[in-house]
C-alpha positions as CSV (number, residue, x, y, z in Angstrom):
1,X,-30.3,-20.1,-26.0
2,X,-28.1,-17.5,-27.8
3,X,-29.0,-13.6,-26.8
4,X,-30.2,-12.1,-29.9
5,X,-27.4,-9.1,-29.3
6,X,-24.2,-11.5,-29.7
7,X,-21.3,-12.1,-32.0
8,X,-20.0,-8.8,-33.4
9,X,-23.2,-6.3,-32.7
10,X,-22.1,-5.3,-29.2
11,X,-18.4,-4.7,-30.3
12,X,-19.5,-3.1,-33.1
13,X,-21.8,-0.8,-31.1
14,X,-18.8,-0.4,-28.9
15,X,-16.6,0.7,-31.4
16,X,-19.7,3.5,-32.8
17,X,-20.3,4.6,-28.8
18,X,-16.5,5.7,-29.2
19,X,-17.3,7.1,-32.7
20,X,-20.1,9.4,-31.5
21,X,-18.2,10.5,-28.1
22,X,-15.5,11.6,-30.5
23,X,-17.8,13.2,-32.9
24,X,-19.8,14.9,-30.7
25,X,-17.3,16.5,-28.0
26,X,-16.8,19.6,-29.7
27,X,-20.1,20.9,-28.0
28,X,-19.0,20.3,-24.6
29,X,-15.3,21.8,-25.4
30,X,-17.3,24.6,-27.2
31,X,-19.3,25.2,-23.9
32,X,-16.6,24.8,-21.7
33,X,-14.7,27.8,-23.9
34,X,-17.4,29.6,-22.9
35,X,-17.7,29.2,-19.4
36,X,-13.5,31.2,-19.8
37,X,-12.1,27.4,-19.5
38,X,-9.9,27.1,-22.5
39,X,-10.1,23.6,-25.0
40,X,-6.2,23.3,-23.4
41,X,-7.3,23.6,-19.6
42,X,-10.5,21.5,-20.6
43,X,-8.4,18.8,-22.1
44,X,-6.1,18.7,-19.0
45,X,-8.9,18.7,-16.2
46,X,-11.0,15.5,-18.0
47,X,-7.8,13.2,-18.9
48,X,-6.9,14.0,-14.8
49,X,-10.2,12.5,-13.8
50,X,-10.1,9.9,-16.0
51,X,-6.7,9.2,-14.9
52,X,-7.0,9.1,-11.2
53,X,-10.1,6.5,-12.1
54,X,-8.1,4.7,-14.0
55,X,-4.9,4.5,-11.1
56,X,-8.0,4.3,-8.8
57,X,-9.3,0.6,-10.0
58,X,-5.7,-0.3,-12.0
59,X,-3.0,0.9,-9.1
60,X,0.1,-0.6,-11.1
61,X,-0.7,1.1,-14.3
62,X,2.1,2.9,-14.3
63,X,5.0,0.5,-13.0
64,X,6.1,-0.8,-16.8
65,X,6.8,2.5,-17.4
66,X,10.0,2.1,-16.1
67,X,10.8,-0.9,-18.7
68,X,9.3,0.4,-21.5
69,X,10.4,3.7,-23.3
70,X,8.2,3.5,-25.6
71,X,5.4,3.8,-23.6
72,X,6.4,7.9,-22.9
73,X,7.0,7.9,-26.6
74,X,3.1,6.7,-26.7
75,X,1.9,8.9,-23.7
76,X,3.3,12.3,-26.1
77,X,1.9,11.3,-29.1
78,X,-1.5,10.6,-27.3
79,X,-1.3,13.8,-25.9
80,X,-0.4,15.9,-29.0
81,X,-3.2,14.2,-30.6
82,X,-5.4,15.8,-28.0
83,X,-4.3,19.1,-28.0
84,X,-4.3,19.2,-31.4
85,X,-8.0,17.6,-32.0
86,X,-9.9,19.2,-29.2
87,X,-8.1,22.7,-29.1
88,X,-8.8,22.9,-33.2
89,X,-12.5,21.6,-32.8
90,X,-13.4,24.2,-30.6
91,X,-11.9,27.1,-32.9
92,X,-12.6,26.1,-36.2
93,X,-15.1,24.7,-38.4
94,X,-15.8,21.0,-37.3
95,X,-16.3,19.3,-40.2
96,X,-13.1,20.9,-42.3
97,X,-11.1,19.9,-39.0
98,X,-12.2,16.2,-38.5
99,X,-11.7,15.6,-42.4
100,X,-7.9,17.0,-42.2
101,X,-7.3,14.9,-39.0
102,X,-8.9,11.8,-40.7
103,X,-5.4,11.8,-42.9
104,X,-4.6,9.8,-40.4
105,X,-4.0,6.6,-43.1
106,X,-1.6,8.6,-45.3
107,X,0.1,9.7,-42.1
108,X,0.7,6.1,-41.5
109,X,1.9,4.9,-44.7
110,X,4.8,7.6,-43.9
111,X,5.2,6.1,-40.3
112,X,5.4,2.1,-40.5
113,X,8.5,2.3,-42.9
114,X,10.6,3.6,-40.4
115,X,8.9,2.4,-37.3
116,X,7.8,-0.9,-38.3
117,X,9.8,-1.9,-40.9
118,X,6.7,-1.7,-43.6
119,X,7.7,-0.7,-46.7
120,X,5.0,1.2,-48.8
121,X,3.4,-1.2,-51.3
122,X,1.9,0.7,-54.7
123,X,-1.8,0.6,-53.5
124,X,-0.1,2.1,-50.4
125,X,1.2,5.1,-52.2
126,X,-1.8,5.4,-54.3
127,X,-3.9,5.8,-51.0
128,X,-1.5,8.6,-50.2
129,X,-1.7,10.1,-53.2
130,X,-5.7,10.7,-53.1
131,X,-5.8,11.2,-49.3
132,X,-3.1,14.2,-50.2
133,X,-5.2,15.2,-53.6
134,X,-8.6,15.5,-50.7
135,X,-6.3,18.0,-48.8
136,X,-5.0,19.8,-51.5
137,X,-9.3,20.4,-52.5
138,X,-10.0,21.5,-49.4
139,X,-7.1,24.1,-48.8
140,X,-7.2,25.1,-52.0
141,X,-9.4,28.3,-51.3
142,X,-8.7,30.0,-54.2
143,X,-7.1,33.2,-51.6
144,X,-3.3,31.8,-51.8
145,X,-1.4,30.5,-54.3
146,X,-1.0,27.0,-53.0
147,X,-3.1,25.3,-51.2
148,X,-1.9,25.1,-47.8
149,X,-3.0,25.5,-43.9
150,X,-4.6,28.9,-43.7
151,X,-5.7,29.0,-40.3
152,X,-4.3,27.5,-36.3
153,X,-7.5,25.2,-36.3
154,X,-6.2,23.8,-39.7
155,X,-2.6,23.1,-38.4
156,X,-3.8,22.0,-35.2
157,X,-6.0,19.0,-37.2
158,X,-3.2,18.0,-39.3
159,X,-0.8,18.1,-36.5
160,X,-3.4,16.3,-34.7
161,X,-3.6,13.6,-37.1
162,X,-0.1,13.1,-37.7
163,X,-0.2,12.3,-33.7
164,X,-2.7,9.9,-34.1
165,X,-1.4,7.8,-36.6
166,X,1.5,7.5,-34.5
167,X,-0.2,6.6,-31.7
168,X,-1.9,3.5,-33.4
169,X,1.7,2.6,-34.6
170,X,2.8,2.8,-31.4
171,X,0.1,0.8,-30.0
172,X,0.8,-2.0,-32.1
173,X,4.4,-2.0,-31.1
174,X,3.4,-1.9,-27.7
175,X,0.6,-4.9,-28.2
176,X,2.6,-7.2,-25.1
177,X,2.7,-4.7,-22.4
178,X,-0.5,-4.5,-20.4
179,X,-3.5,-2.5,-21.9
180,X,-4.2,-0.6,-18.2
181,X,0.0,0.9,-19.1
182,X,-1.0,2.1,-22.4
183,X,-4.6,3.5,-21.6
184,X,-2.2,5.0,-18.6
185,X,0.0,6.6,-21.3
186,X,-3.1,7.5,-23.3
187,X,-4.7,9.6,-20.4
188,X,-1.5,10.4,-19.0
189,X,-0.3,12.2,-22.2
190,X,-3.9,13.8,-22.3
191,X,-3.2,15.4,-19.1
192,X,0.3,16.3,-19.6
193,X,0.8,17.5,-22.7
194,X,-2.4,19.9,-22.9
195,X,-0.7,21.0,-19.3
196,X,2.4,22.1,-20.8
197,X,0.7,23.3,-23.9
198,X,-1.5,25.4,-21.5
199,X,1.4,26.7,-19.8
200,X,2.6,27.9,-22.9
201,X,-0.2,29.4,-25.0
202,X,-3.6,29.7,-23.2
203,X,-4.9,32.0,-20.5
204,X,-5.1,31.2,-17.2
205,X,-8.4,29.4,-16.2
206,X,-10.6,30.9,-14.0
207,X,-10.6,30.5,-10.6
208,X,-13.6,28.6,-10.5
209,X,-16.5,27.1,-12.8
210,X,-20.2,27.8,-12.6
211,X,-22.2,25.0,-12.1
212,X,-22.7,24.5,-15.6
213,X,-19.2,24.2,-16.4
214,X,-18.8,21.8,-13.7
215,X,-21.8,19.4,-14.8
216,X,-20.1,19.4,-18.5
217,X,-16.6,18.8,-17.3
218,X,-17.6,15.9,-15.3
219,X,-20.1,14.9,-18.3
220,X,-17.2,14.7,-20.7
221,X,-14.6,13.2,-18.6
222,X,-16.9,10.2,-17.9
223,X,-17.7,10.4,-21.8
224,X,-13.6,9.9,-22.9
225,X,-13.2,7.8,-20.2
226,X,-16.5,5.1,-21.2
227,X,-15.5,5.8,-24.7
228,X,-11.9,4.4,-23.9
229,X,-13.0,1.4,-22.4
230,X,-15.3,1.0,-25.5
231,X,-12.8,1.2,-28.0
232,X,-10.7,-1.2,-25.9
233,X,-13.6,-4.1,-26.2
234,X,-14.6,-3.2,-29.5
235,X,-11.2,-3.2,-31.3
236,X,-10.0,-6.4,-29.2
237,X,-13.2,-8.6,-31.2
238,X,-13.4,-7.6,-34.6
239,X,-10.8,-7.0,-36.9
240,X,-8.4,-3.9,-37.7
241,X,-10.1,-3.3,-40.7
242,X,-13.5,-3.4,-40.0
243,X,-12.7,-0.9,-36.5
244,X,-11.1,1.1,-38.6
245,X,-14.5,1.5,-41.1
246,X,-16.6,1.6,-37.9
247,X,-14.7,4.8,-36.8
248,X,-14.8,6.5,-39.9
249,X,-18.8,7.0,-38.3
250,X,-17.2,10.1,-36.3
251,X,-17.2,11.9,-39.4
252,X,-20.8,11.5,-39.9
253,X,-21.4,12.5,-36.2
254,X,-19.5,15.3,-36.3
255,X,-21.0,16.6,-39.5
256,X,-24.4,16.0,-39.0
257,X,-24.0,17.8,-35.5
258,X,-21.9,20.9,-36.2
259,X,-24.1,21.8,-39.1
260,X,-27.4,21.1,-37.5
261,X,-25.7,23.7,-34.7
262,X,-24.0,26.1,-37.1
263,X,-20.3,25.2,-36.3
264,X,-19.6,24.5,-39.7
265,X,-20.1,24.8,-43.3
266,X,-20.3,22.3,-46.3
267,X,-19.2,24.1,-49.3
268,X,-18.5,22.4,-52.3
269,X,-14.9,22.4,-51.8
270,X,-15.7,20.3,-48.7
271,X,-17.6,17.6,-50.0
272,X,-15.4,17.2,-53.0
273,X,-11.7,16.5,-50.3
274,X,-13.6,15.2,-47.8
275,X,-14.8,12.3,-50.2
276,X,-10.9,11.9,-51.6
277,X,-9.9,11.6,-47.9
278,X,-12.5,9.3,-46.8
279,X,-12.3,7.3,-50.5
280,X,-8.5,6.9,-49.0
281,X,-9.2,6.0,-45.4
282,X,-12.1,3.3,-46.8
283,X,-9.4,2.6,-49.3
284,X,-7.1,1.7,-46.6
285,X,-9.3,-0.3,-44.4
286,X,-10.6,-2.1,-46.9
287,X,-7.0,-3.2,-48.2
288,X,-6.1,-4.3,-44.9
289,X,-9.0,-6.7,-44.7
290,X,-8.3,-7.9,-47.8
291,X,-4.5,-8.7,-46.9
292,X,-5.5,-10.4,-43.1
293,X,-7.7,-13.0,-45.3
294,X,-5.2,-13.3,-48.1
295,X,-2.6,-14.1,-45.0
296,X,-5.2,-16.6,-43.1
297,X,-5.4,-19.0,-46.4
């Protein structure tokens, strides 16, 4: 007999354990900020753990690094997407950050031209045009002429974001090499990058963490590191389009927990971008499910 929890539900919940890690790990950042442990040095002590159990159970992870370039190409953009996300979650308002990093489809449109040889089609373009028009609403404050980046959190996201749609470009040029190398580039650049971008802009750490800040460190480490492996099985059985609709659930997570916690704010402004963003980003998943089936026929 069939189990009742089989086909695409356990993916699928796979794919929205990922989406709610994301969403959620503000709070723990947020906490860890508190404790004097900045969202750089944070970001650099949980990819570590999660690296050294990762090397722990996959030993060779890192060997086709030394046949594969693009693999350190992958482990920077991985990492600049974390310093960017986590440092800008923990200094700004949530929901205004995850809605500028979720240009992540127009950022990609840019991308797989010169990467991948995909040239923009007209519903492409059109996608980039209201994913552009949602940012231009949600800058536009009404305190500067144009609407542009007023703050380092909003930077950070769209910096952030830009990172990330590399990343997933980069992981589907890097679909034959092993998937322990490019969670190991993934981790690696997590700890690295927010390293070096620690050297160069945070204060040093404290010498130690009270035992608060130890139990949440450890918490969140294990949280990236399960979310990882999620992602993994959940974008390996269903298709891109519907993972790429699943993960769009961070937003609500995120949301829905920064403004029951006060760390953020939905103005008008906000709702009005964030729906031309996510319009775009549905827009974009949808399109792609539409073109695998069009291709299968």
């Amino acid at each position: 007999m069939a189990s009742p929890v089989s086909g695409p539900v356990l993916p699928a919940l796979a794919l929205m354990l990922n989406a709610l890690v994301w969403g959620v790990s503000w709070w723990p950042f947020r906490e860890l900020q508190g404790e004097g442990l900045h969202p750089l040095w944070s970001t650099a002590l949980i990819y570590v753990i999660s690296l050294a159990c990762l090397l722990a159970a996959r030993p060779r992870a890192l060997l086709p690094f030394a046949k594969q370039p693009l693999l350190w190409l992958l482990l920077a953009a991985a990492g600049m997407t974390n310093v960017g996300f986590n440092w800008a979650v923990t200094v700004g308002d949530v929901v205004r950050v995850v809605l500028l990093f979720y240009l992540m489809p127009a950022w990609v449109v840019l991308l797989a031209w010169p990467l991948l040889g995909e040239r923009p089609t007209t519903p492409a373009l059109a996608r980039l045009v209201l994913a552009m028009a949602g940012v231009a609403v949600i800058l536009n404050t009404g305190s500067t002429r144009w609407p542009v980046p007023e703050s380092a959190a909003d930077w950070l996201a769209l910096m952030g974001g830009f990172s990330f749609a590399l990343t997933n470009i980069l992981l589907r040029k890097l679909h034959g090499t092993p998937p322990e190398a490019r969670i190991a580039a993934m981790f690696g650049g997590g700890a690295l990058m927010a390293l070096a971008a620690g050297l160069l802009a945070a204060p040093a750490p404290p010498a130690s963490l009270g035992l608060h800040g130890v139990w949440v460190a450890l918490a969140l480490s294990m949280g990236f590191l399960v979310s990882n492996v999620a992602l993994q099985y959940g974008a390996a059985r269903l298709s891109a389009h519907t993972t790429a609709l699943i993960m769009l659930s961070e937003v609500v997570f995120a949301s829905g927990s920064s403004v029951a916690l006060g760390a953020a704010q939905l103005s008008l402004r906000t709702w009005l971008g964030g729906a031309l963003i996510l319009a775009a980003a549905v827009w974009s998943a949808w399109q792609g499910g539409t073109e695998a089936a069009a291709g299968a026929k």
